[in-house]
C-alpha positions in Angstrom: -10.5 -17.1 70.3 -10.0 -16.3 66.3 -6.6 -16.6 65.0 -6.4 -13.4 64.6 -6.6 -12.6 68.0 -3.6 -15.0 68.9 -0.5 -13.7 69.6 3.1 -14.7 71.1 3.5 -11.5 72.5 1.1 -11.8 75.3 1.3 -10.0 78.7 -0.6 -11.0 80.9 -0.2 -8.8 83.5 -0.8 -5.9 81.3 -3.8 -7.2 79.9 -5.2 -8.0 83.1 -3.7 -5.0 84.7 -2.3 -7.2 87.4 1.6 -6.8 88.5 4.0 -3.9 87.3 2.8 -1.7 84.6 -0.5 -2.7 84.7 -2.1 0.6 84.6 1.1 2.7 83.5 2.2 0.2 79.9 -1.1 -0.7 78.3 -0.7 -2.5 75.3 -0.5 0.2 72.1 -2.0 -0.5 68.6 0.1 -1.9 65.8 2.3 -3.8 68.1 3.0 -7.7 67.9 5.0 -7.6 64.3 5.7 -10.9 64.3 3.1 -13.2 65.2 2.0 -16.2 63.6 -0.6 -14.7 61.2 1.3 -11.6 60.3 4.5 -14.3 59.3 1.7 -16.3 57.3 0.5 -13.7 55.4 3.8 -12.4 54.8 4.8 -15.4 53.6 1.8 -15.9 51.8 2.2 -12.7 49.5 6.0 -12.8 49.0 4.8 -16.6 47.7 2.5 -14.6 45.2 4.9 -11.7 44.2 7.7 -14.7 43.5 4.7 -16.4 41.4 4.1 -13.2 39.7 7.8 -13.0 38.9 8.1 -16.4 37.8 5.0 -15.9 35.6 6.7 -13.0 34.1 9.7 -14.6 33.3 8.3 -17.8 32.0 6.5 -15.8 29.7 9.1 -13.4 28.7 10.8 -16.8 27.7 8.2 -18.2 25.8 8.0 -15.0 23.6 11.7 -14.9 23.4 11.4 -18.6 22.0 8.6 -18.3 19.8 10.5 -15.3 18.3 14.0 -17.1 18.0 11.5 -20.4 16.2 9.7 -18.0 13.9 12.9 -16.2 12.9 14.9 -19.0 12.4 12.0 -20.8 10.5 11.3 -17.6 8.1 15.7 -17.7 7.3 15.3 -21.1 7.1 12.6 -21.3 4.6 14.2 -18.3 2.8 17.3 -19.5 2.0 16.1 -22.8 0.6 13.8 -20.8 -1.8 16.8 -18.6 -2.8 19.0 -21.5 -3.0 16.3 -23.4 -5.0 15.6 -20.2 -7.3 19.2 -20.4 -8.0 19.5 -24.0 -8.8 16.4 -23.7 -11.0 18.5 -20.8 -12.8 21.5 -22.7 -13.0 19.5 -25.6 -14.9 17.9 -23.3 -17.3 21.1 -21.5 -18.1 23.1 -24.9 -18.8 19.9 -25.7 -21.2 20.2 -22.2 -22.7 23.5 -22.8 -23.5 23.0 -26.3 -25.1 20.3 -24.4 -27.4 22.4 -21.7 -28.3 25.6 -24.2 -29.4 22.8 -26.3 -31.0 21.3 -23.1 -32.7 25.2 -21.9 -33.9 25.8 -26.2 -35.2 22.3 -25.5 -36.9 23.0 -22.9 -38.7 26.6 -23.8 -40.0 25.0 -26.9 -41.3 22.6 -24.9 -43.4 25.3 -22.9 -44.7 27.1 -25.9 -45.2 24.1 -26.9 -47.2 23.3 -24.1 -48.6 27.4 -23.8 -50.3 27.3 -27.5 -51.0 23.9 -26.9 -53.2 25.4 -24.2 -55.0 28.5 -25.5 -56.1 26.4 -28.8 -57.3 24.2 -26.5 -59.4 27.2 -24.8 -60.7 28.8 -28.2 -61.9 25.9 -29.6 -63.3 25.4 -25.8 -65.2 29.1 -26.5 -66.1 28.5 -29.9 -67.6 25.1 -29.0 -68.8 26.5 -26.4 -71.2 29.3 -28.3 -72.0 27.3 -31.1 -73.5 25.1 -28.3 -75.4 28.0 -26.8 -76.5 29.1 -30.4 -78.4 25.1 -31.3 -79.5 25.0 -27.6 -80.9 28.4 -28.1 -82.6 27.3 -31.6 -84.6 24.1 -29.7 -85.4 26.5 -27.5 -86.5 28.4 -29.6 -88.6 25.5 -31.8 -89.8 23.6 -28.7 -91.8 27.5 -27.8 -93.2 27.7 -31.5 -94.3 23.7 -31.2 -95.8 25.1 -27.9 -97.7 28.4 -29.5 -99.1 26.4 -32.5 -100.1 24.1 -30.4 -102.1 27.0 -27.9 -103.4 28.5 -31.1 -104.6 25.5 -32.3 -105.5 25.2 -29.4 -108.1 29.0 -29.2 -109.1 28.2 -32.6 -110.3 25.7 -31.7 -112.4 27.4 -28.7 -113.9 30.3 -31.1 -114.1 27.7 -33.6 -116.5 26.1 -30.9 -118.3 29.8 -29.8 -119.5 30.7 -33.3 -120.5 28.1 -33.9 -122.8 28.4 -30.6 -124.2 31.8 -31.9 -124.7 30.6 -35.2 -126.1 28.2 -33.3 -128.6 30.8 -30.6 -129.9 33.2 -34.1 -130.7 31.2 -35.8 -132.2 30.6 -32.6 -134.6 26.6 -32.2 -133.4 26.8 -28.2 -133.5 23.4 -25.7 -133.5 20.2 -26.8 -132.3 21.5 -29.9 -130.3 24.4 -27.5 -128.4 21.6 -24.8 -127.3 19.2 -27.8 -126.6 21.6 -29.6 -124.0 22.2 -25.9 -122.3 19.0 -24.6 -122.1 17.9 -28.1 -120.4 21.5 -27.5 -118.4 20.2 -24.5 -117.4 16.8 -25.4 -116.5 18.1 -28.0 -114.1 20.7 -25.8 -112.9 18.0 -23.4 -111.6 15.5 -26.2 -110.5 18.3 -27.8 -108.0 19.5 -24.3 -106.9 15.6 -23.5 -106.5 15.1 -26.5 -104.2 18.5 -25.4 -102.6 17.2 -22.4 -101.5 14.1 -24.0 -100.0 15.7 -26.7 -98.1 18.3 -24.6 -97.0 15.9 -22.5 -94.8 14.0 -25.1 -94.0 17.3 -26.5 -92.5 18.2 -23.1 -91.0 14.7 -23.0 -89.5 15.4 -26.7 -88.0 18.7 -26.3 -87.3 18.0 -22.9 -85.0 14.6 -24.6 -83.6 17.0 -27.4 -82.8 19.5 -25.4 -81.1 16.7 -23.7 -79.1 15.5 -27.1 -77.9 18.8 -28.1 -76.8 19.2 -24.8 -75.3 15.9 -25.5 -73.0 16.9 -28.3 -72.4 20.1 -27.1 -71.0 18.2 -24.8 -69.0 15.9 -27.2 -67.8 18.6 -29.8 -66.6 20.2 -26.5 -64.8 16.9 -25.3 -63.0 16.2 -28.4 -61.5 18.9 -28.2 -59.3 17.6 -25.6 -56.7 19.3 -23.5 -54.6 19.1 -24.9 -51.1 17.3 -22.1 -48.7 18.8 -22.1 -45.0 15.9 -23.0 -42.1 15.7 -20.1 -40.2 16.4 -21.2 -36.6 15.5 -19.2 -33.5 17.7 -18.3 -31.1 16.7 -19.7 -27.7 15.8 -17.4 -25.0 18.3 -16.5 -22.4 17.2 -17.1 -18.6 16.8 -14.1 -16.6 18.3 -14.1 -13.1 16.0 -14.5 -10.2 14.5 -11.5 -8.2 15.3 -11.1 -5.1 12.4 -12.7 -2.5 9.6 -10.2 -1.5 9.3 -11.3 1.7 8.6 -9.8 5.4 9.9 -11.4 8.5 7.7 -12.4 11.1 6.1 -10.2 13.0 7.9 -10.1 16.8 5.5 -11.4 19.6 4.6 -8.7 22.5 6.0 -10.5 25.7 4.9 -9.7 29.2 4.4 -6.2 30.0 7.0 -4.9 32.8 4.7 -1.9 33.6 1.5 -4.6 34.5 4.4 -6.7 36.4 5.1 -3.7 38.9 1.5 -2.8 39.2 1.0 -6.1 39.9 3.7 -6.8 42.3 2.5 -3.2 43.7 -1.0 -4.3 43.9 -0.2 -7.7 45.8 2.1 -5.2 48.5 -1.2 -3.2 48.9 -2.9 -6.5 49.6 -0.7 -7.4 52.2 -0.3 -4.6 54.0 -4.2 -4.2 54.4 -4.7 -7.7 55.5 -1.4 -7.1 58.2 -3.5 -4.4 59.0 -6.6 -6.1 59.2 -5.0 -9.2 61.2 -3.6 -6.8 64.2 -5.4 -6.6 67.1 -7.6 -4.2 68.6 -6.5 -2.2 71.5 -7.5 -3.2 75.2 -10.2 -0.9 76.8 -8.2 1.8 79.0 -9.8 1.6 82.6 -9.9 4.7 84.9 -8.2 4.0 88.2 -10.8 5.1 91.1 -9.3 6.3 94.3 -11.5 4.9 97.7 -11.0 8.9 98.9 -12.7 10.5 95.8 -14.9 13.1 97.8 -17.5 13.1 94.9 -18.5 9.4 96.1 -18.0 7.9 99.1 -16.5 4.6 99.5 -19.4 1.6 100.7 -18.7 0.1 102.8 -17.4 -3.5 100.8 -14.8 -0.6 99.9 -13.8 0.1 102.9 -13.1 -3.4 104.0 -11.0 -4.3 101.5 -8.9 -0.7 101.7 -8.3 -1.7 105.5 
């Protein structure tokens, strides 16, 4: 016997058509729900539709996990790029500032410079001219000395001349000897004021050429001072904020499908139900009851034995 063909539900007397019912309750199709192979292959499928379920759910976790991990990672990873963008910015802008305050110090020092430069080649202009003011004025008074000495110089010689004309007239020397002494008076009157005249301009012309060489090199004591030139110093460049992060977020994982978990879950019920209907039996054979006094056929006569 297959185990298919086993069932609790047996009636012997009906399948045997012995006792009461035997020809009147025959055993219909589809009955005997609950024998041992229906319960086993119920059991058997409700165990596949709660694996199914639990598949679905496991995964439906996992891809809710994954999802949670990648999210957190990508806000994770994003905020310590922004914070570190940030920090970096902060640096930048403290050094910007220590340029800028070194680049304002800088430049009031060449000012400083610059001021302090001029007012030193002012001074020594000052004190430049000053002293070329005193060498000029004993140049000055040198020539005026030269001419007083040679103004005396020639006084003194009129001053001779007329005393010995005097000297002549008393001593009673008159004519020749009077117009002898001024006619040689008068010749060296005119040589010395002759020579004079030539020395004078040749002072004059030393005198000025010295005045000019003083005068350069009052100029040249001036221009050697220079006027200090301020460094041109750059003003640092200012640190631009950071840009926001061009970033996507992860892309959600697809979990299960709740569509394929009913067709599943439908599938496995189709399943089931065929094999329950595969594992009922078959129906009995229905046999004809024959009566001994059927006037088509007559009873043998074994038949009529066992009617009697």
């Amino acid at each position: 016997m297959a185990a298919s063909d086993f069932r609790l539900d047996i009636d012997l007397g009906k399948e045997l058509g012995i006792g009461k019912g035997s020809s009147k309750s025959p055993v219909k199709p589809g009955s005997g729900i609950f024998t041992l192979p229906s319960i086993a292959n119920m059991a058997n499928y409700t165990f596949k539709g709660i694996e199914v379920i639990s598949d679905y759910k496991l995964q439906a976790a996992q891809t809710k996990l994954a999802n949670a991990t990648a999210d957190h990672e990508y806000w994770t990873r994003y905020a310590d790029v922004s914070a570190q963008n940030y920090r970096n910015y902060e640096l930048q802008l403290d050094s910007w500032y220590r340029q800028a305050d070194y680049v304002e110090r800088r430049r009031q020092y060449e000012s400083q410079l610059s001021e302090q430069r001029a007012v030193y080649k002012g001074e020594v202009a000052t004190a430049t001219t000053r002293d070329f003011q005193r060498k000029l004025a004993d140049l000055e008074g040198r020539f005026y000395e030269e001419e007083a000495r040679e103004t005396i110089e020639l006084e003194n010689i009129r001053t001779q001349a007329i005393g010995r004309a005097a000297k002549v007239a008393a001593s009673g020397q008159v004519g020749r000897s009077t117009v002898g002494m001024r006619t040689a008076f008068n010749q060296q009157w005119l040589s010395n004021v002759s020579n004079r005249q030539m020395t004078r301009k040749f002072r004059i012309a030393d005198k000025l050429n010295a005045g000019e060489a003083l005068n350069a090199a009052r100029q040249s004591t001036i221009n050697q001072v220079q006027f200090y030139t301020p460094q041109p110093v750059a003003d640092p460049v200012k640190p631009l904020a950071p840009l926001p992060i061009q970033s996507v977020p992860p892309t959600p994982s697809i979990g299960p499908s709740g569509s394929a978990l009913g067709i599943s879950l439908a599938k496995l019920g189709l399943e089931g139900y065929n094999k329950y209907k595969a594992m009922q039996p078959k129906p009995p054979k229905e046999y004809k009851e024959t009566s001994f006094y059927d006037k088509s056929k007559p009873p043998t006569p074994t038949e009529q034995k066992e009617a009697v």
